[in-house]
Residue frames as qw, qx, qy, qz and C-alpha x, y, z in Angstrom:
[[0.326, 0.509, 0.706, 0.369, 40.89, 62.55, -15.23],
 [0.159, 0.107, 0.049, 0.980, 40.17, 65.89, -16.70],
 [0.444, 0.456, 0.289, -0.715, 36.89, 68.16, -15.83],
 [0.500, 0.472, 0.710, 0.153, 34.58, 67.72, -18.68],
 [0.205, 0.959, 0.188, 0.055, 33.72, 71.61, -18.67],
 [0.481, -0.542, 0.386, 0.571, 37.15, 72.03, -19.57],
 [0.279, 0.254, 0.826, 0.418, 35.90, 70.68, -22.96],
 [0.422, 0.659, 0.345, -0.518, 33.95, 73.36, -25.19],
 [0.467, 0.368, 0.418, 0.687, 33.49, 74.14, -28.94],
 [0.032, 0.576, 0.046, -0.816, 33.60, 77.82, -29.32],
 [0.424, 0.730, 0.489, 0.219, 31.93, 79.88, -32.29],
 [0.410, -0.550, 0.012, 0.727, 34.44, 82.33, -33.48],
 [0.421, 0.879, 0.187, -0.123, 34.15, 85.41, -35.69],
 [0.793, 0.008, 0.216, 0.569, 37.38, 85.43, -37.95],
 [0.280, -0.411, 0.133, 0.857, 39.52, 88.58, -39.25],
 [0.032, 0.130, 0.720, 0.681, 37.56, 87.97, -42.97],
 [0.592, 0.069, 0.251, -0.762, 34.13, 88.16, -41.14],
 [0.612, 0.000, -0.752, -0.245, 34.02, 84.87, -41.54],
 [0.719, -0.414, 0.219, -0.513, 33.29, 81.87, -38.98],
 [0.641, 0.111, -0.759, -0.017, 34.66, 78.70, -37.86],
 [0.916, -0.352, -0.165, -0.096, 34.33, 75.93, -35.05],
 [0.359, 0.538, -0.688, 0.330, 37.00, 75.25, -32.83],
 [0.820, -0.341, -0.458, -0.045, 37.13, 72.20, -30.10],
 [0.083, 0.711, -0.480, 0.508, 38.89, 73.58, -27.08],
 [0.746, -0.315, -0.507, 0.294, 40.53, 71.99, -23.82],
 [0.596, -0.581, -0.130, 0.540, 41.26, 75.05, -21.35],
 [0.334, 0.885, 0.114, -0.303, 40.88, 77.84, -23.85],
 [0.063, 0.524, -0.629, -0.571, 43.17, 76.02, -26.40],
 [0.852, 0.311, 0.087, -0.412, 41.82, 74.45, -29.31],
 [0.628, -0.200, 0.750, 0.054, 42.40, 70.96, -30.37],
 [0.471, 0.395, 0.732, 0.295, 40.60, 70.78, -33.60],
 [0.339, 0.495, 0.231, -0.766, 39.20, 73.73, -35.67],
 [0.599, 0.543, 0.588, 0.039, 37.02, 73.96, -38.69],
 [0.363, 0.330, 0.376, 0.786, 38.01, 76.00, -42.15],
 [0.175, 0.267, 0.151, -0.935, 36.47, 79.59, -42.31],
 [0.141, 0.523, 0.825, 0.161, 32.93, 79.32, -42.98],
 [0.003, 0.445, 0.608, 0.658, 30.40, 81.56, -44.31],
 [0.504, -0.581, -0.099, -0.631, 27.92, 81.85, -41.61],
 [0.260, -0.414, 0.792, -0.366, 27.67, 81.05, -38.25],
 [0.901, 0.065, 0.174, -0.392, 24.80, 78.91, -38.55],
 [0.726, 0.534, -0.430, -0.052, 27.85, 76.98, -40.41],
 [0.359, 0.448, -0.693, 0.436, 30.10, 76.84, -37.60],
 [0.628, -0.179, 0.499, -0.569, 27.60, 76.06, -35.47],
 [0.952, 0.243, -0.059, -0.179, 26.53, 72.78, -37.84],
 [0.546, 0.503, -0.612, 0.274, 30.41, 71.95, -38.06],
 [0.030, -0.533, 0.654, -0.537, 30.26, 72.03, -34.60],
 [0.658, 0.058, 0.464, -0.591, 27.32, 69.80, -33.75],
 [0.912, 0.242, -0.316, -0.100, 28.52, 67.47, -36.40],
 [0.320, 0.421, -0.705, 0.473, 31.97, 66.86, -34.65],
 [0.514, -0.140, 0.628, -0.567, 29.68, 66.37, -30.94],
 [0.827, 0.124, 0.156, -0.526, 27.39, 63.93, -32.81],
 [0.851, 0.417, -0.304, -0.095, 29.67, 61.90, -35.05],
 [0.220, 0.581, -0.752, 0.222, 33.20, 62.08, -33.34],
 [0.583, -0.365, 0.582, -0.433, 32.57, 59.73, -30.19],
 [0.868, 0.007, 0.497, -0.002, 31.95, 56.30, -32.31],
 [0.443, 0.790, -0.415, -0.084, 34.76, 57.64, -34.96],
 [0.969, -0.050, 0.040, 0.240, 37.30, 55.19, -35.69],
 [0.233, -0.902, 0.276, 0.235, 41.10, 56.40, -35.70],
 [0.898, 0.408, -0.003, 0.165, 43.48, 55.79, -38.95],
 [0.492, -0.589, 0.382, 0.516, 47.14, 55.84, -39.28],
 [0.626, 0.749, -0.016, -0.216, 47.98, 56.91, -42.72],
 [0.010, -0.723, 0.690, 0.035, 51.45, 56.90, -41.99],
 [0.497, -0.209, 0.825, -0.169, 50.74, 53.15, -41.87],
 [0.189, 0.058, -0.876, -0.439, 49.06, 52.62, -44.84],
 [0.109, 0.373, 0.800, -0.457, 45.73, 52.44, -42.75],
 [0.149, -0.222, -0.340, -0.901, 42.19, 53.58, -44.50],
 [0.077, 0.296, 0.773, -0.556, 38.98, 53.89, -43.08],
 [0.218, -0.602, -0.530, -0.556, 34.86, 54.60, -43.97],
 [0.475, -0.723, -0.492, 0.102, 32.49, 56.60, -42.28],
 [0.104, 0.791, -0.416, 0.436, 33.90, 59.20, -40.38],
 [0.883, -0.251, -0.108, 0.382, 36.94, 58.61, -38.72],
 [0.433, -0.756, 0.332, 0.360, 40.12, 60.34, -37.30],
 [0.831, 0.344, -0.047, 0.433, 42.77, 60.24, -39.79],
 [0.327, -0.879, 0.206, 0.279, 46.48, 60.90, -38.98],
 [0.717, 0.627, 0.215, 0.215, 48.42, 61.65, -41.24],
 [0.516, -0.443, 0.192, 0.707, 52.17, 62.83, -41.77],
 [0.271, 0.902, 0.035, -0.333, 52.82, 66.71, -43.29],
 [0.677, 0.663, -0.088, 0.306, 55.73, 67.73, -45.64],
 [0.173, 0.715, -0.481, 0.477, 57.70, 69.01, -43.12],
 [0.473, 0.119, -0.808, 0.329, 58.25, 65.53, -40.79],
 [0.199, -0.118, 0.554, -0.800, 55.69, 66.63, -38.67],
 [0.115, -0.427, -0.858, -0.262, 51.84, 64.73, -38.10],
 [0.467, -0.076, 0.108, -0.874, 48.40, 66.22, -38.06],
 [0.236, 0.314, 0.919, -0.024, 44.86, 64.62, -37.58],
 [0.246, -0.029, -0.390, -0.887, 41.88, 65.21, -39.53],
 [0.524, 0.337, 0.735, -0.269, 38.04, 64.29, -39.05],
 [0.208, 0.060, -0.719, -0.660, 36.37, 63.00, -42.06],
 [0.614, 0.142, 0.495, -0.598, 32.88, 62.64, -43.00],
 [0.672, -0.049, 0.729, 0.121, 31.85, 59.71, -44.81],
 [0.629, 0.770, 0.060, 0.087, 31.89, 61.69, -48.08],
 [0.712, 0.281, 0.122, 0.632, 35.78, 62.33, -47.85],
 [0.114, 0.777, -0.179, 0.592, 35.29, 66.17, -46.81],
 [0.432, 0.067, -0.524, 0.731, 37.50, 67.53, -43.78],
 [0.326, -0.854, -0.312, -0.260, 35.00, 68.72, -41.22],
 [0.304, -0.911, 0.274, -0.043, 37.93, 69.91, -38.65],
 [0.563, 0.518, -0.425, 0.483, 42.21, 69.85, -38.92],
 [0.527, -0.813, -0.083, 0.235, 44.77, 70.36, -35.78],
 [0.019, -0.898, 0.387, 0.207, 48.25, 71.72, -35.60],
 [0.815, 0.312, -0.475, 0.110, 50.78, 69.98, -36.81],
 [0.890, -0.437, 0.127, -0.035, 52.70, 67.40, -33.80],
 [0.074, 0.698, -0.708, -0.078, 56.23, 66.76, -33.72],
 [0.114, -0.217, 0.957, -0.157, 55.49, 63.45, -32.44],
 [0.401, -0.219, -0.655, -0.602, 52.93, 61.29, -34.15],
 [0.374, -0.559, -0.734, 0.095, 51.09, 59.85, -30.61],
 [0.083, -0.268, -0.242, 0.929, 50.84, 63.44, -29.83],
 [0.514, 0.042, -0.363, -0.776, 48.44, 63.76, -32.64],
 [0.463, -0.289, -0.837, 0.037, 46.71, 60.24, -31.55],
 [0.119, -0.501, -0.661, 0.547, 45.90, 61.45, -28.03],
 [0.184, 0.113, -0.055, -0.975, 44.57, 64.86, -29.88],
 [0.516, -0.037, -0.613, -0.597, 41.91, 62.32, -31.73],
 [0.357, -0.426, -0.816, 0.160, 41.25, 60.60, -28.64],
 [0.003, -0.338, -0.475, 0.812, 40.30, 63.52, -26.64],
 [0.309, 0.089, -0.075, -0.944, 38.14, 64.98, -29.11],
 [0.479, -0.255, -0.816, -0.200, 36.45, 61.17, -29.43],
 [0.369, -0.116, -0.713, 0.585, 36.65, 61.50, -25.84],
 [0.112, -0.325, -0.387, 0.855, 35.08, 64.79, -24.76],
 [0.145, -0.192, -0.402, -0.884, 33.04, 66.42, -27.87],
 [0.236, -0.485, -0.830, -0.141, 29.62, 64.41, -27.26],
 [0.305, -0.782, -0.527, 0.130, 28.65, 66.46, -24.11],
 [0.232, -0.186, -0.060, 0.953, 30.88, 69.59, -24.63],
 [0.276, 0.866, 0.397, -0.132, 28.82, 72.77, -25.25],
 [0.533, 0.312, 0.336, 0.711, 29.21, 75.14, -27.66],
 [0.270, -0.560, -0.344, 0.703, 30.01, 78.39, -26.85],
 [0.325, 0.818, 0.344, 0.327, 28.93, 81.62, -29.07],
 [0.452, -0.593, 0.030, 0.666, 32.15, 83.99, -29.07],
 [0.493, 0.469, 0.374, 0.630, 31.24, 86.14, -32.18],
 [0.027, -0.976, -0.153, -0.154, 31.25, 89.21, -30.54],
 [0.572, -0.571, 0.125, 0.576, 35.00, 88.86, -29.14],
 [0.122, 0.823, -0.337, -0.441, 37.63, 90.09, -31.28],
 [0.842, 0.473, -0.222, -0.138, 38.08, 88.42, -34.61],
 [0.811, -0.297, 0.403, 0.303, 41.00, 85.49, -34.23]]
């Protein structure tokens, strides 16, 4: 079973001077969040993903599968490939991953972050260099 403190969200200062969230496993990230505004944003993005993801439910779109509340959705791209989204129960995208050749690649991406967020900490990396 993996370390937990393998598991962090980072706070990252972007090229735009923006900000976003990103869920990492071993200083790659699993999930991130859109460029945001402030940190205080990407901090809240992040601390909504620890609070909400863990009793998230996990859709298959590709199946025809919907869900309330927030929940995992996976979901298949234009180019034959699957991502997952989290949704909050209004329908917006609070964090995206890469895109998966193989759809239970994306699955296990939505379990780990179910899996691990809750007690990850969030790290404050806005002084590195901009991603």
């Amino acid at each position: 079973m993996p370390n937990k403190t393998n598991y962090y969200f980072e706070t990252k200062k972007t090229v735009g001077g923006q900000y976003m969230s990103r869920f990492m496993y071993n200083s790659e990230p699993i999930v991130w969040s859109e460029q945001l505004t402030t940190k205080a944003s990407a901090n809240a993005n992040a601390q909504s993903v620890k609070k909400n993801a863990c009793v998230a439910s996990i859709v298959d779109k590709t199946k025809g599968e919907t869900g309330t509340g927030y929940r995992f959705e996976i979901f298949d791209t234009s180019d034959d490939q699957f991502m997952v989204r989290f949704k909050a129960p209004n329908g917006e995208t609070v964090v995206v991953s890469e895109r998966y050749t193989a759809k239970h690649n994306a699955i296990n991406a939505a379990k780990s972050v179910r899996d691990n967020s809750a007690n990850a900490e969030i790290r404050d990396d806005t002084t590195a260099q901009a991603a």
